[in-house]
C-alpha positions in Angstrom: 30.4 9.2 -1.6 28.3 8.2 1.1 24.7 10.4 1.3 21.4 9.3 2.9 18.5 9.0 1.0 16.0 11.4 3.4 14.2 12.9 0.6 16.1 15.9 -0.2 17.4 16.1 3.7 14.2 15.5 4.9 11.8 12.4 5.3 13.2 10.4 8.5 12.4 7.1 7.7 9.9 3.8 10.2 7.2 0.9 11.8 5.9 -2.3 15.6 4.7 -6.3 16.1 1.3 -6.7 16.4 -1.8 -8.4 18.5 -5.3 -7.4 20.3 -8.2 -7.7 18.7 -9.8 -5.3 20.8 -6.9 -2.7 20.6 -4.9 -1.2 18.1 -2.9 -3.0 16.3 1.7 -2.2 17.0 3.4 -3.3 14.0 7.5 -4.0 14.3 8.7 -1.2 13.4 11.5 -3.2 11.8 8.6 -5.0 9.3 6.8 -2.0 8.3 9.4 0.1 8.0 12.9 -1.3 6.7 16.5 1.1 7.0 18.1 3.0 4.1 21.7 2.5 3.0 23.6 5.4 4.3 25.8 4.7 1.1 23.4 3.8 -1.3 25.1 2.7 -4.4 22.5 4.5 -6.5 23.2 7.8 -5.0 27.5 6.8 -5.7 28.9 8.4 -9.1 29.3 5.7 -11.3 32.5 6.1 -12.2 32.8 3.0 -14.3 31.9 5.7 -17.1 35.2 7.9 -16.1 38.6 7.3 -16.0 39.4 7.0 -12.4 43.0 7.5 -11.5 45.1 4.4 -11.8 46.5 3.9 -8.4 46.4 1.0 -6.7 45.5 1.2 -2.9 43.2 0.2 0.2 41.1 2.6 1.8 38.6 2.5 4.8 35.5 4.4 5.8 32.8 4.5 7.7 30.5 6.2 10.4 29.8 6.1 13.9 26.3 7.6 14.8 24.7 7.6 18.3 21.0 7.7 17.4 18.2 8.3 20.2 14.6 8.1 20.1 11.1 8.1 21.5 8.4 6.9 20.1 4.9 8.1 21.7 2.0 6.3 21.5 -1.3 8.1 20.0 -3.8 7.6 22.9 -1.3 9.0 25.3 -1.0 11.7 23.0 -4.5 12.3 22.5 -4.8 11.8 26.4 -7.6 9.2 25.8 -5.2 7.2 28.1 -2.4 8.3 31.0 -0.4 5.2 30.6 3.3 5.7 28.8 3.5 1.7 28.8 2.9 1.9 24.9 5.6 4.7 24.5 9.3 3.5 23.7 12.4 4.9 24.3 15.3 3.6 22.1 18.9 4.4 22.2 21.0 2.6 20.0 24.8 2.6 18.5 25.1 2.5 14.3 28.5 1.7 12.8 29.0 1.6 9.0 32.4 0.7 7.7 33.7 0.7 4.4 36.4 -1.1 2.5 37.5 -0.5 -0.1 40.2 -2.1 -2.9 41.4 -0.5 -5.8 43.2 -1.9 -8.9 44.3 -0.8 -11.9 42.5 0.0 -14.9 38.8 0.6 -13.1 38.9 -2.4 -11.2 38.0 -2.1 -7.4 36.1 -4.6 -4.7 33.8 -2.5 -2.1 32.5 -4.7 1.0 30.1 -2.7 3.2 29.8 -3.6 6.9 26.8 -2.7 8.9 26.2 -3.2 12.7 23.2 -1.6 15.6 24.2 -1.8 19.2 21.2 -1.8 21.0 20.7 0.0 24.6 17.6 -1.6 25.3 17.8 -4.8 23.5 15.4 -5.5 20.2 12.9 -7.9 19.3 13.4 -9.2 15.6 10.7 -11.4 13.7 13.0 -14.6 12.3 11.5 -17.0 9.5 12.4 -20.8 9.8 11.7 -23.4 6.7 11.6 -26.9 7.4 13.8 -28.6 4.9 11.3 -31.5 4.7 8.2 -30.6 4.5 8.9 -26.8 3.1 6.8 -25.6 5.9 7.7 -21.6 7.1 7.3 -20.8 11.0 8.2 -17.4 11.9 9.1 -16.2 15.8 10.3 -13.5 17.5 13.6 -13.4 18.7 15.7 -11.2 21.2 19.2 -9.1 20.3 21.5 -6.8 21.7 23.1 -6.5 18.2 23.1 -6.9 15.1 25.4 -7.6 11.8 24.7 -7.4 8.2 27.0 -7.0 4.9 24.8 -5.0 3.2 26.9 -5.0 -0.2 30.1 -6.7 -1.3 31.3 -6.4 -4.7 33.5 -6.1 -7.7 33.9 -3.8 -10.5 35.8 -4.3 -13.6 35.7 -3.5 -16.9 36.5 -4.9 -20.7 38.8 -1.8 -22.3 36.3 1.0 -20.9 33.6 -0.3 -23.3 32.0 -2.9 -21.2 31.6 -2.3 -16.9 30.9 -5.2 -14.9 29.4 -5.2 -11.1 29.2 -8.6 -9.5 28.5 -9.8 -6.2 26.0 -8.2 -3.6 24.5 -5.0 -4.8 22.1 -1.9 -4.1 21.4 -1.0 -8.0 20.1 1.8 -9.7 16.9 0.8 -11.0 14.0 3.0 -12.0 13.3 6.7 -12.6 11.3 7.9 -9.8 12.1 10.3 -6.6 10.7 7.8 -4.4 8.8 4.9 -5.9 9.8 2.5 -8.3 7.0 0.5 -9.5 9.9 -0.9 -11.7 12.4 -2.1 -9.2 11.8 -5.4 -8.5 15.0 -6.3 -8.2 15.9 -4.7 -5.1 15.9 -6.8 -2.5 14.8 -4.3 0.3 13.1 -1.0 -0.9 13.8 2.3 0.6 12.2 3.4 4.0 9.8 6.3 4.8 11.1 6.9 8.1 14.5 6.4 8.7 17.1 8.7 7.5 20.2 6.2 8.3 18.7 3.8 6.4 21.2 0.8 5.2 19.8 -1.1 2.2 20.0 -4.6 1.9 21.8 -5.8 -1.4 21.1 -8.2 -3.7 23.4 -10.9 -5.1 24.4 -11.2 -8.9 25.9 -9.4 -12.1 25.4 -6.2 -13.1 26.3 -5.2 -17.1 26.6 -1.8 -18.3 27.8 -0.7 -21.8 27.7 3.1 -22.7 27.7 4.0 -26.6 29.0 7.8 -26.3 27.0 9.9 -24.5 23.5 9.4 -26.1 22.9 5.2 -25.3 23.3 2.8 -22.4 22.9 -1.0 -22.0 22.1 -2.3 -18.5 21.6 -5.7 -17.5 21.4 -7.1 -14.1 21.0 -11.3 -13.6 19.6 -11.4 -10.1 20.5 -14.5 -8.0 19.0 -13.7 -4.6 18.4 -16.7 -2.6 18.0 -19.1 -5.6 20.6 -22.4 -5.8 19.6 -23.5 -9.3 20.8 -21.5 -12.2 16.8 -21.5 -14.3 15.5 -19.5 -11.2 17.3 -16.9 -11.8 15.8 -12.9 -12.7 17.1 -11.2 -15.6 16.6 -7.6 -16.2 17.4 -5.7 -19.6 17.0 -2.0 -19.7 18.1 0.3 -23.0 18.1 3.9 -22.3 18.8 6.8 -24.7 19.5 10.5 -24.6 17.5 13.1 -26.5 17.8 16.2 -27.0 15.7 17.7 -24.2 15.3 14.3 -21.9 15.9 10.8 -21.8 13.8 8.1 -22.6 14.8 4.2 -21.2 12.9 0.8 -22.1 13.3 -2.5 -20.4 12.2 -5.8 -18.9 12.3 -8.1 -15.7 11.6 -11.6 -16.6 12.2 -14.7 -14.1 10.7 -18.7 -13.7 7.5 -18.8 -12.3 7.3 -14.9 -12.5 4.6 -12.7 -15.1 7.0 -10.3 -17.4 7.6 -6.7 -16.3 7.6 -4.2 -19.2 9.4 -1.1 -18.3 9.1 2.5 -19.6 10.8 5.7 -18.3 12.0 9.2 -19.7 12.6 12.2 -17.7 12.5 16.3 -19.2 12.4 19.8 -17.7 9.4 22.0 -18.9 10.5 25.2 -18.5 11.9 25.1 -14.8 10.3 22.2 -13.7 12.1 19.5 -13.7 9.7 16.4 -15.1 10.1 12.3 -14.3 7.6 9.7 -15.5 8.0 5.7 -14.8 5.6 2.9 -16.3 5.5 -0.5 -16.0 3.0 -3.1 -17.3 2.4 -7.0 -16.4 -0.1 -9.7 -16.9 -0.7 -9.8 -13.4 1.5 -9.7 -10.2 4.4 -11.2 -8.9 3.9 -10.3 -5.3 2.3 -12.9 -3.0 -1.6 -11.9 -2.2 -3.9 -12.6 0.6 -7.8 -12.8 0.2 -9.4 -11.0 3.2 -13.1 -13.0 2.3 -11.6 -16.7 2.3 -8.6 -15.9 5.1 -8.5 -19.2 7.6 -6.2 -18.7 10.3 -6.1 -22.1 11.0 -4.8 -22.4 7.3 -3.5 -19.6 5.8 -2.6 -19.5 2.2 -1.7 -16.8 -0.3 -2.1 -16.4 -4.0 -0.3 -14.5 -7.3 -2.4 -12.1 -9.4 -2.6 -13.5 -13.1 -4.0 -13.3 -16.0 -4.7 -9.7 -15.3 -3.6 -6.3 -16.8 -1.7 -4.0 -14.2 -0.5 -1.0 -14.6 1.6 1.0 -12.3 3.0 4.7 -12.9 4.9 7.4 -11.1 4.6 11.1 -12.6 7.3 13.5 -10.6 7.8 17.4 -10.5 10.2 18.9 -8.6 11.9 22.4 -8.7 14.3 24.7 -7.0 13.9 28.2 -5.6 16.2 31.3 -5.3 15.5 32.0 -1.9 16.8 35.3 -0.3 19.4 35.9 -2.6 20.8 32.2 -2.9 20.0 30.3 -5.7 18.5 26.8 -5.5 18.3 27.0 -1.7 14.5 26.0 -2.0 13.7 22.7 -3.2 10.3 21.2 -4.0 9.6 17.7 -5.4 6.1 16.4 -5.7 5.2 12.9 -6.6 2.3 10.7 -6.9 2.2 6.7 -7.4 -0.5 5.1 -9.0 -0.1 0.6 -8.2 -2.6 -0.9 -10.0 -1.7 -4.0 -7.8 -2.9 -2.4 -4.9 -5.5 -3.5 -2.6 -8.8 -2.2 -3.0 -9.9 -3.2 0.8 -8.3 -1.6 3.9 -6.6 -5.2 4.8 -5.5 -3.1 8.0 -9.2 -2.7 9.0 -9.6 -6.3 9.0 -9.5 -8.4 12.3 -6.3 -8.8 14.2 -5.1 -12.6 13.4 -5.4 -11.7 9.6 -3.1 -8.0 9.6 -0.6 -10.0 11.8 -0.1 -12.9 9.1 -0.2 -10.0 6.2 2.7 -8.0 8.4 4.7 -11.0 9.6 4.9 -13.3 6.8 6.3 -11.0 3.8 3.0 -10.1 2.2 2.6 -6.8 2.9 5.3 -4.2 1.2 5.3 -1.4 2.4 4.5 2.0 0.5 3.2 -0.3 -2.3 0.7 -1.9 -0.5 -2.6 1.0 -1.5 -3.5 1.9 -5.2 -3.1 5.3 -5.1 0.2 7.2 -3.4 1.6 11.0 -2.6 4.6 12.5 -1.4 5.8 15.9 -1.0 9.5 16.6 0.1 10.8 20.1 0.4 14.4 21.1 1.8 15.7 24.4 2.8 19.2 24.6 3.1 21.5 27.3 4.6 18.4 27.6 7.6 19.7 30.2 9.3 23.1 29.2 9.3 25.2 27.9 6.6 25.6 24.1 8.0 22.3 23.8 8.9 19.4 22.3 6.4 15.5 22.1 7.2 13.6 19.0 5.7 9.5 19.0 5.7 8.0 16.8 4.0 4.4 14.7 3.7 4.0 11.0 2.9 0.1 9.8 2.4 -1.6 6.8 1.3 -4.6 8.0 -0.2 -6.3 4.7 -0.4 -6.8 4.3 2.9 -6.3 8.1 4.3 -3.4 7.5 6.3 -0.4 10.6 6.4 3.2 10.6 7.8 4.9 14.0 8.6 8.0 14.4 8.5 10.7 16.9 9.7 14.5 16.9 9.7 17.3 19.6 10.9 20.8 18.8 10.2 23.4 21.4 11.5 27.0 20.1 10.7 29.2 22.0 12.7 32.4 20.5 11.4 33.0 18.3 8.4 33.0 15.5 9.6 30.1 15.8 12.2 27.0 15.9 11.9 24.0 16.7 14.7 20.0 15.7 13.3 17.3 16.0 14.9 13.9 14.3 13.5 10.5 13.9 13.5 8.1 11.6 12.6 4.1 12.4 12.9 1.3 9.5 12.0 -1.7 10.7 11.4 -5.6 9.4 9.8 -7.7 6.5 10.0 -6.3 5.0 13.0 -6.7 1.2 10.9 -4.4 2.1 8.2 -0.9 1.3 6.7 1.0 4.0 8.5 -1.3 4.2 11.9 -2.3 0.8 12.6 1.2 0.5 15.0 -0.6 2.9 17.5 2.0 5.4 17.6 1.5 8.9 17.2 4.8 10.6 17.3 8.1 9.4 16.9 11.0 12.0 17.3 15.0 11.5 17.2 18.2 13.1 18.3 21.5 11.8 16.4 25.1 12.0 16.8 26.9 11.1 13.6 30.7 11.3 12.5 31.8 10.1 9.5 35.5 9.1 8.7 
């Protein structure tokens, strides 16, 4: 039940907090790169579609995993300087535990526990609101550790026709590999560098009715961090099985927020297997920030409206009989097209405006470019049956900037699990995934799972 999303075994997934004028620019790695949930409840069999057995019971799970990393900076890697005081070494203890209640009839409550033990301590960026004036301030603050309940909810049913999710939830929300121009819903995306990513949840009720095997219903009212009942989201999605695909149609519609129309379908063409995902607004619902009028002394963002925007994500993927084992090659290819992309290099800007587009939630990342690509191939049985090779490319071709990626998993018992990864930033050094300054970021991990 509990998988990392690392792209087919391989994209680890990353990003550092910024300043210099002069120099290039470190990002937090925490803000340009958020964590993955190690048990993401989109990659869990939704069981509310099956009869589970009916015994009543409590179970718990979870995983310990020593992870240790360096992260080298690109001048001292291009020896254009001899100083390591930009590289970072990071050691760090992640515990997941799981708990889980189940009733009869379908009905269970899953709470999700998440905690980092840091060797070295770690340097968070926290947001304040004055209550009065509605002022934000954001500052930096200093932890050994950290806690998060990542989801906690409850699923029930009415008589196996009508399944019901409620509380804080990781959903299933849009057809492509990677991207989901869709998912807006979310309330953290997935990361491009860290495979033990845990995702962040998002509070409210989930509705799912299936009609046989050839219709679902899904519904999801989002209530986030809203405290009055008209702010909430509401998302309606109808999808229906054909013969040789599926095709799904839906909406996101909230206060204050520009309509999301949503179309999907998914095929396989011969051996290819085939996954498209549209959406269309009058505008944007992500905050902006205008490079030409930017005043540091008075900051201010802006919403896109009253404009058409499209955004689409075309994937192919296949597998491989590879020396006499079938699908041991896998191949997916994707490529993301966000017509609310910037059309500047806001990372090539000066140093005071890419710090209050990293810091302040206006930057997204991976959706922050018009045009995207990823390639994510696995090999598994390398060399030995409990070992699996990931190698995989992440680019934003907007403003040429490239992460390489490689992973090796070798799980010599069932329940352990060794992983060694690698992270390589490459392009225009003033770009979404270089602008940190660091050139290579690698990663030995220790993981048992119980």
């Amino acid at each position: 039940m509990r998988r990392s999303l690392f792209f087919a075994v391989g994209f680890s997934f990353l990003s550092q907090p910024l300043f210099s004028v002069q120099e290039e620019i470190p990002l937090d790695e925490s803000q340009l790169f958020t964590e993955e949930t190690v048990t993401p409840v989109e990659k869990l069999k939704d069981d509310t579609v099956q009869d589970a057995a009916e015994k009543e019971g409590v179970a718990f799970s979870g995983s310990i995993n020593s992870r240790n990393a360096y992260a080298m900076n690109r001048d001292w890697l291009l020896a254009k300087s001899t100083s390591t005081a930009k590289n970072q070494l990071n050691n760090r203890l992640q515990n997941n535990f799981t708990l889980e209640a189940r009733a009869r009839h379908g009905t269970r409550a899953i709470v999700n526990f998440m905690n980092n033990i840091y060797a070295q301590s770690k340097s968070e960026l926290k947001t304040m609101t004055d209550t009065t004036t509605g002022q934000t301030k954001t500052y930096s603050e200093t932890t050994n550790a950290d806690y998060r309940f990542t989801e906690a909810f409850v699923d029930t049913n009415i008589a196996r026709a009508v399944y019901f999710r409620v509380g804080k939830q990781v959903l299933v929300w849009g057809r492509g590999f990677f991207w989901n121009p869709s998912d807006v819903i979310n309330a953290e995306l997935r990361s491009t560098t860290d495979a033990f990513q845990f995702r962040e949840g998002t509070y409210g009720l989930r509705m799912h009715i299936p009609v046989g095997t050839f219709f679902n219903f899904y519904s999801f009212t989002g209530v986030g961090n809203s405290n009055r009942a008209e702010d909430m989201l509401q998302a309606l999605k109808a999808e229906l099985a054909l013969q040789y695909g599926e095709l799904a149609f839906g909406t996101v519609v909230g206060k204050n927020k520009v309509p999301t129309w949503i179309a999907e379908g998914s095929t396989r063409i011969a051996t290819v297997d085939v996954r498209l995902e549209t959406t269309f607004a009058m505008g944007d619902n992500r905050p902006r920030i205008d490079s030409q009028t930017f005043n540091a002394l008075s900051p201010t963002t802006y919403l896109l409206r009253d404009t058409p925007v499209f955004k689409g994500v075309l994937s192919v993927g296949r597998s491989f009989e590879l020396f006499d084992v079938a699908d041991r090659l896998g191949i997916n290819l994707e490529y993301f097209y966000n017509g609310a992309g910037y059309k500047e290099n806001i990372f090539d800007k000066n140093a005071v405006l890419v710090s209050y587009f990293v810091q302040n939630g206006v930057y997204r990342p991976n959706y922050y470019g018009m045009h995207y690509l990823g390639f994510f191939m696995t090999v598994a049985k390398f060399f030995v049956n409990d070992m699996t090779l990931g190698l995989n490319g992440f680019t934003n071709l907007s403003d040429s900037t490239l992460i390489a990626s490689q992973m090796l998993t070798y799980t010599p018992l069932f329940n352990f699990t060794l992983t060694w990864q690698n992270n390589i930033f490459t392009g225009n050094p003033r770009g979404e995934y270089t602008t940190s300054g660091m050139g290579w970021y690698t990663e030995l991990s220790a993981r048992v799972v119980f």
